[in-house]
N, C-alpha and C positions, 0 to 999 in steps of 0.2 A: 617382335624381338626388340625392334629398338624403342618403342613404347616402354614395355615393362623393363627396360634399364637405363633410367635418366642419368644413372651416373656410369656408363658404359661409352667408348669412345668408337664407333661401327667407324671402319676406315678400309672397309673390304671394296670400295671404289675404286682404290687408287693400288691395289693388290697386296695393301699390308692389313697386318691384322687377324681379323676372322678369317680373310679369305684364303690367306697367305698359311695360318698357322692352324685354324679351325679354332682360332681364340679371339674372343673380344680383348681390347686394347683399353684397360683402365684409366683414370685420371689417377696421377700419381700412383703406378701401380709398377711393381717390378718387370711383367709384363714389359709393357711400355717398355721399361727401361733394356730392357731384352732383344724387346723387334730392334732398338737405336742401334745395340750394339749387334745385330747381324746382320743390318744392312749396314753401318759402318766398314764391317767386317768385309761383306760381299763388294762395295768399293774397292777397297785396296788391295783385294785377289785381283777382282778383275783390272786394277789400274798394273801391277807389277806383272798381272800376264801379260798385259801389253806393252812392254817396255822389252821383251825377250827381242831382243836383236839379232832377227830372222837373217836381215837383208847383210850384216856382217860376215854372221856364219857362212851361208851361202856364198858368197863374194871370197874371204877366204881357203872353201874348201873349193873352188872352182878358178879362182881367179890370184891364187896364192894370197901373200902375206903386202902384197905390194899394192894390192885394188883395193880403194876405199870407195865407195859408191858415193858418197858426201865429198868427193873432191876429183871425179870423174861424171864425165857427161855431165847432164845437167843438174850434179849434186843432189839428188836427192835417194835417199835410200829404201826404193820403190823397185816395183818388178819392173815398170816399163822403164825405167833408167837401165838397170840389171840388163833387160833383153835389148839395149843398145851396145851397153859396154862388153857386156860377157857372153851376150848368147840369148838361146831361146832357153835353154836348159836352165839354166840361173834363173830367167824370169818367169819361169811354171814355178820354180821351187820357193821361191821368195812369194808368191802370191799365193801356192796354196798354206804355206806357213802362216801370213799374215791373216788371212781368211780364217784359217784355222784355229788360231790364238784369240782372234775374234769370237768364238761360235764357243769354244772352248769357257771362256770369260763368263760368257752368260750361263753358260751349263755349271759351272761354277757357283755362279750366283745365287741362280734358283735354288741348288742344294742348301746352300748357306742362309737366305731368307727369301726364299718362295718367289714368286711375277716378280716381286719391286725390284727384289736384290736382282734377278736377270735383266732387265731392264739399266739397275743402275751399273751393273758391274760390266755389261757391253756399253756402253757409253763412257767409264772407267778406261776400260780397253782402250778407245780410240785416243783419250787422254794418254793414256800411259805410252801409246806410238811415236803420238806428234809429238811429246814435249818429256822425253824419257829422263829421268833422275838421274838416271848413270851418266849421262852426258850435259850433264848440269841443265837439264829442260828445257835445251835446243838441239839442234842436229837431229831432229824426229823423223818418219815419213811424215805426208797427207793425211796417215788414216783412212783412206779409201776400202783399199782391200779388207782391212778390219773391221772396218763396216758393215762392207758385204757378210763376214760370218757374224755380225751383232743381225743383222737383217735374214739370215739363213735361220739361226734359233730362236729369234723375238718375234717375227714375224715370216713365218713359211708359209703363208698363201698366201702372201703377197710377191713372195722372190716370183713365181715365172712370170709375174708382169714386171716386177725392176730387171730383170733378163731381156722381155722384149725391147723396155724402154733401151737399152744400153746397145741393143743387137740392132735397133732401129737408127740411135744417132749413130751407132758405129759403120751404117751402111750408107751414110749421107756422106761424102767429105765434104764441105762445108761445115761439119760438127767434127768431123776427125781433128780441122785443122785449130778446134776452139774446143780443147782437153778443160778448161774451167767453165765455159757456158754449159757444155754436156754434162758436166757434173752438174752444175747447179738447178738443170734440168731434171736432172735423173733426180735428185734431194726432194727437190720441190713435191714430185710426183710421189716418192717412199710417204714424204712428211702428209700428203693430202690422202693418202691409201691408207692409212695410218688413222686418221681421222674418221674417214669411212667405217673403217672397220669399226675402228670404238663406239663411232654413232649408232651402228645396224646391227654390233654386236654378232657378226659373221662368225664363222669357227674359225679359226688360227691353225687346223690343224696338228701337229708337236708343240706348237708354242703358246705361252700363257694366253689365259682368256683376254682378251684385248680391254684394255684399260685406260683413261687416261694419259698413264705413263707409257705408253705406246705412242701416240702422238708428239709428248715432250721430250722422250728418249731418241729419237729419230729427227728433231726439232735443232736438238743440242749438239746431236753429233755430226749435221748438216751445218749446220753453225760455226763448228771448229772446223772440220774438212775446209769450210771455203772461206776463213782467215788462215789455216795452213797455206790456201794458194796464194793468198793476196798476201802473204809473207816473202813468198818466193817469187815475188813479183810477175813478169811477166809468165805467159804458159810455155811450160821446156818446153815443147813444139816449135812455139816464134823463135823463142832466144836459141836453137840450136840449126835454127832454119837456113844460117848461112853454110854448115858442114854438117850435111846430112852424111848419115849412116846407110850403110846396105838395110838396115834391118830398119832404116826408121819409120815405114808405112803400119810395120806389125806392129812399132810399137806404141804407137797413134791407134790402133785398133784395141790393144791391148787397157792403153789409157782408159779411152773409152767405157770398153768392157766392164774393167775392174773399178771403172767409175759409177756404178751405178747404186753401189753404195760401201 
């Protein structure tokens, strides 16, 4: 095939194109111009899903009109802040939202331009967490939990090994008490599974043939995740270390957990 079409653009590597649409991708061809605008398109779904402000909703319908998560506990608007300040309840609900908004993103994606757009529209997601419009592109989460559902839809046979990774630091304390090293851990290991897979070409189970953009997608949003922490300086764990909470072991485990991607 790509023999007999020198002027034919094959770009089914990278999951756009042939692979994506069962069409070759022309030089100057409307085509072309078509994939741009659906993976354009799949960005900005999955960037304004992720901007849906989970961690408020929750906080409000639990915690009244007076709890703002960005200016209690350790200011951030995450479940393990949530299951400090308001509970256990608030911090299930706000992590399977964010998880879910995540997972949702890429499912999104796919529909609107095949592997690439799910890939780029879960990575979108975690943008649109951290650094949300509505809040002038501060006061975001981590992205963590968001993660985790780009990493449930982009890559499912990889989750029950970022499960054990997370289940492992989370049973260490030494790693409870170091909520950014066990991320950066848990990242490392998604981003090099990731690799694997696209080297050996494994099955993915529900999610795109592994590609490429499976390594870079999981690269980027590992990326952001741990300039979200190193914005927020030190790890809530240390900086709250002087008034600790009844609840704050879970939510060092929780950190953990929902750090794994």
């Amino acid at each position: 095939m790509r023999g007999c079409c020198p002027d034919v653009v094959w770009s089914g590597r990278w999951g756009v194109g042939s692979k994506a649409y069962g069409l070759p991708v022309t030089k100057r061809s409307p085509v072309r111009r078509a994939v741009l605008r659906r993976l354009t398109a799949a960005v900005g779904v999955g960037y304004f899903l992720g901007t849906f402000p989970t961690a408020d909703i929750v906080a409000r319908r639990i915690g009244g009109t007076d709890v703002d998560l960005r200016h209690a506990g350790t200011g951030n608007p995450g479940a393990a802040n949530a299951l400090n300040v308001l509970g256990a309840r608030a911090g299930a609900a706000i992590m399977a939202g964010d998880v879910a908004k995540g997972a949702l993103a890429c499912a999104a994606g796919g529909v609107i331009a095949g592997p690439a757009g799910a890939h780029l529209a879960g990575t979108a997601s975690v943008t649109g967490h951290c650094y949300p419009i509505w809040t002038g592109f501060s006061g975001g989460g981590k992205g963590v939990a968001t993660s985790v559902g780009q990493c449930l839809a982009t890559f499912p046979a990889y989750f029950p090994i970022d499960v054990a990774v997370a289940a492992a630091t989370a049973s260490n304390p030494k790693w409870k008490q170091r909520a950014f090293t066990a991320t950066l851990i848990s990242s490392a290991c998604w981003v090099l599974g990731a690799v694997v897979w696209w080297a050996t070409g494994w099955r993915n189970l529900w999610g795109p043939k592994p590609s490429a953009l499976l390594p870079l997608a999981a690269a980027t949003t590992s990326a952001m995740i741990a300039q979200r922490f190193l914005d927020a300086g030190p790890p809530p764990i240390m900086a709250a270390a002087d008034a600790p909470k009844p609840d704050t072991q879970a939510a060092e485990s929780t950190k953990t957990l929902v750090g794994s991607r």
